[in-house]
BALOBA-1460 file (C-alpha; in Angstrom, 3 decimals):
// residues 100
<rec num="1" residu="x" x="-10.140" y="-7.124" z="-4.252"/>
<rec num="2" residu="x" x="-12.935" y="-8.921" z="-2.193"/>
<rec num="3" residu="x" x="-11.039" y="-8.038" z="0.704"/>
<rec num="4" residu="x" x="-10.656" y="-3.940" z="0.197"/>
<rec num="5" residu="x" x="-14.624" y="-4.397" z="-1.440"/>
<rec num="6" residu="x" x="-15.794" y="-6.155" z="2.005"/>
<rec num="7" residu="x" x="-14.146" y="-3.143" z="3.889"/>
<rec num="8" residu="x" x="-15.241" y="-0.236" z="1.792"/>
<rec num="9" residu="x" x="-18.730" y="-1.728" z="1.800"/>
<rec num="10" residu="x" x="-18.849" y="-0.666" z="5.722"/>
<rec num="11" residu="x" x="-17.304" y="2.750" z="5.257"/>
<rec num="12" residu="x" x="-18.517" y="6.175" z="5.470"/>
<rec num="13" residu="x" x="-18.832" y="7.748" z="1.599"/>
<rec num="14" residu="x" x="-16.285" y="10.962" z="3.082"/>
<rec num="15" residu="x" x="-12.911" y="12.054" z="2.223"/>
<rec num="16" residu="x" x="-11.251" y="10.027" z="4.891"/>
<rec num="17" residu="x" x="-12.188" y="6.586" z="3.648"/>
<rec num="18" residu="x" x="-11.152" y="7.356" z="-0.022"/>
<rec num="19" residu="x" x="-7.702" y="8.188" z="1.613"/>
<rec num="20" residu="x" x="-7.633" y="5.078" z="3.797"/>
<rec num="21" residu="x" x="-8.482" y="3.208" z="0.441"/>
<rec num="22" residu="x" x="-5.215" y="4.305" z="-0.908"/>
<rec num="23" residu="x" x="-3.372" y="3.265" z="1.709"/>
<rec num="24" residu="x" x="-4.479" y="-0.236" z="1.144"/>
<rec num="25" residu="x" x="-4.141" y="-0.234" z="-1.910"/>
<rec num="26" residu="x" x="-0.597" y="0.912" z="-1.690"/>
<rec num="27" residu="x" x="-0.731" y="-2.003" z="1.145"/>
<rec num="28" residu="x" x="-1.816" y="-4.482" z="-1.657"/>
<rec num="29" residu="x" x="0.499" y="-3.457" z="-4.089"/>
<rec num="30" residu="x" x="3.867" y="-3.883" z="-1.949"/>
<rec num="31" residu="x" x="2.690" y="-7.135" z="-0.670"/>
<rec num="32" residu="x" x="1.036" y="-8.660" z="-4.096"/>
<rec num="33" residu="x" x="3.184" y="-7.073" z="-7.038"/>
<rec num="34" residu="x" x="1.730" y="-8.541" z="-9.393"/>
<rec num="35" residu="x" x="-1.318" y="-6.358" z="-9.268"/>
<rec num="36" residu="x" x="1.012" y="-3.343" z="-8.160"/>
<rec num="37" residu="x" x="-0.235" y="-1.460" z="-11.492"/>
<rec num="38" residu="x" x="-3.833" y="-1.972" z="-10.788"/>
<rec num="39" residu="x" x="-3.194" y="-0.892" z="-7.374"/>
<rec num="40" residu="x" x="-1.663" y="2.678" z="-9.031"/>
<rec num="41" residu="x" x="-4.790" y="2.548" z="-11.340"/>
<rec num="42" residu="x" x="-7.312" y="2.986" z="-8.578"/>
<rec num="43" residu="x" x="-4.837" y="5.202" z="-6.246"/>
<rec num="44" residu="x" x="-4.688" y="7.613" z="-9.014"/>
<rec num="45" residu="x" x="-8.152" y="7.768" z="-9.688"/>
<rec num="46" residu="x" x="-9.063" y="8.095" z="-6.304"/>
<rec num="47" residu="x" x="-6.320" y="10.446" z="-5.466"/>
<rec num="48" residu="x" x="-7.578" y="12.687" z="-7.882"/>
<rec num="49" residu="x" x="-10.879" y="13.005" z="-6.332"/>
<rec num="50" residu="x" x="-9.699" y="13.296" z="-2.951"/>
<rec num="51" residu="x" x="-7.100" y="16.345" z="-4.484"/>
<rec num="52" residu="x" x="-10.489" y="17.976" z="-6.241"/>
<rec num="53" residu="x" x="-12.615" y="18.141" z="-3.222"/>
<rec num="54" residu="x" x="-9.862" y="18.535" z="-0.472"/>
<rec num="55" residu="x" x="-10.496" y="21.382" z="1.676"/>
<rec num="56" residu="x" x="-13.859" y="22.147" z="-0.450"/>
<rec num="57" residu="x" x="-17.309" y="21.403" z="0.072"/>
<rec num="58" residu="x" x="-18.268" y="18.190" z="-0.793"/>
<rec num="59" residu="x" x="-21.846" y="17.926" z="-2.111"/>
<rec num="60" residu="x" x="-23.448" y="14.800" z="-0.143"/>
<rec num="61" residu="x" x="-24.733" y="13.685" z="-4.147"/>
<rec num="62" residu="x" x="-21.151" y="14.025" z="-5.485"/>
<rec num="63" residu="x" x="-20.128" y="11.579" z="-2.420"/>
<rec num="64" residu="x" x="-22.605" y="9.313" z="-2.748"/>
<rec num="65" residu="x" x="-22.152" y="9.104" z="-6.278"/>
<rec num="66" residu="x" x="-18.081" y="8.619" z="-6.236"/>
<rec num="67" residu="x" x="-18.767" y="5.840" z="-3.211"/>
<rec num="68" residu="x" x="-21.173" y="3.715" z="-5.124"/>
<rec num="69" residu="x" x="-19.364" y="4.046" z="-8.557"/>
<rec num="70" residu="x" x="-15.963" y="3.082" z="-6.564"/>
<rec num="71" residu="x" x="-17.563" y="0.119" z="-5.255"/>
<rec num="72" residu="x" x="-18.676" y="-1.208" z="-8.215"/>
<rec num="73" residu="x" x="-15.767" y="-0.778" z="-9.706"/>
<rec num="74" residu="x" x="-13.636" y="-2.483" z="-7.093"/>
<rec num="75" residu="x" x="-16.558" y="-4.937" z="-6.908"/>
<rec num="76" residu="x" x="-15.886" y="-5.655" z="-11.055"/>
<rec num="77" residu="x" x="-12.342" y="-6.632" z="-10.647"/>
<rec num="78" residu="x" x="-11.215" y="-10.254" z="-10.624"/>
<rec num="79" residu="x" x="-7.907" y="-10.403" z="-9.343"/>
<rec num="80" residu="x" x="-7.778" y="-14.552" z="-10.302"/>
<rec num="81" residu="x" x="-8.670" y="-13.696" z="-13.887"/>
<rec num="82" residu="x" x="-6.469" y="-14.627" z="-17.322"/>
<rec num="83" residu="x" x="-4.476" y="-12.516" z="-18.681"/>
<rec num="84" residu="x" x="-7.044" y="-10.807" z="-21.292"/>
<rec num="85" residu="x" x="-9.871" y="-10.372" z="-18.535"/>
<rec num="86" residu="x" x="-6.957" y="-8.516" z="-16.641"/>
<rec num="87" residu="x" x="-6.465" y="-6.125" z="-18.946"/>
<rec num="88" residu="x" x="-9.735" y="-5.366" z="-19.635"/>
<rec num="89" residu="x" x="-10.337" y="-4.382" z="-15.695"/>
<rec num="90" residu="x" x="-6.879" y="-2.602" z="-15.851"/>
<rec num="91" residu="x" x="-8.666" y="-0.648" z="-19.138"/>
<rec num="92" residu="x" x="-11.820" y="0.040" z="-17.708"/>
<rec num="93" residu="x" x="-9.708" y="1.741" z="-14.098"/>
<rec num="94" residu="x" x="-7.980" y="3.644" z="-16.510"/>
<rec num="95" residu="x" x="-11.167" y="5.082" z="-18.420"/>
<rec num="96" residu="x" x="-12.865" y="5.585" z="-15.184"/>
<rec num="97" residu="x" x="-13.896" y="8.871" z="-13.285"/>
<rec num="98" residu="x" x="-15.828" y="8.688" z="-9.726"/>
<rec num="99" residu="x" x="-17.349" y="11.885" z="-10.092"/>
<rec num="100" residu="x" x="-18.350" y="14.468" z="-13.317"/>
């Protein structure tokens, strides 16, 4: 995850790089498949924002907001973890929303 943090550290908070994220992830998940169901996690998740404010206007707060709470999700995930620490950052994907 350092990798895809690194990257979305230097992107634009718009539509395009949440759907560019998903592509790596997808990216991530073909080539490492052992963490091809946290890879789904945080596709879904963002895919659903990207579905909720496609063709809409998208509130610069509401961006800002869903890029910063993105990144430190992606920035809470530890990829080398046990088992148990695994499943807590699959858990707390799961739970998560990028905007309200």
């Amino acid at each position: 995850m350092n990798d895809l943090h690194a990257w979305l550290s230097e992107q634009h908070h718009g539509l395009r790089t949440f759907r560019t994220f998903q592509q790596k992830l997808e990216t991530l998940g073909r080539d490492d498949p052992e963490q091809r169901g946290l890879c789904r996690l945080l596709s879904s998740l963002v895919g659903s924002y990207v579905e909720a404010f496609d063709e809409a206007p998208l509130p610069v707060e509401v961006a800002d907001g869903a890029y910063q709470r993105l990144m430190t999700l992606v920035a809470s995930i530890d990829l080398n973890a046990d088992a148990d620490r695994r499943l807590a950052d699959i858990n707390r994907v799961a739970e998560s929303r990028l905007w309200q």
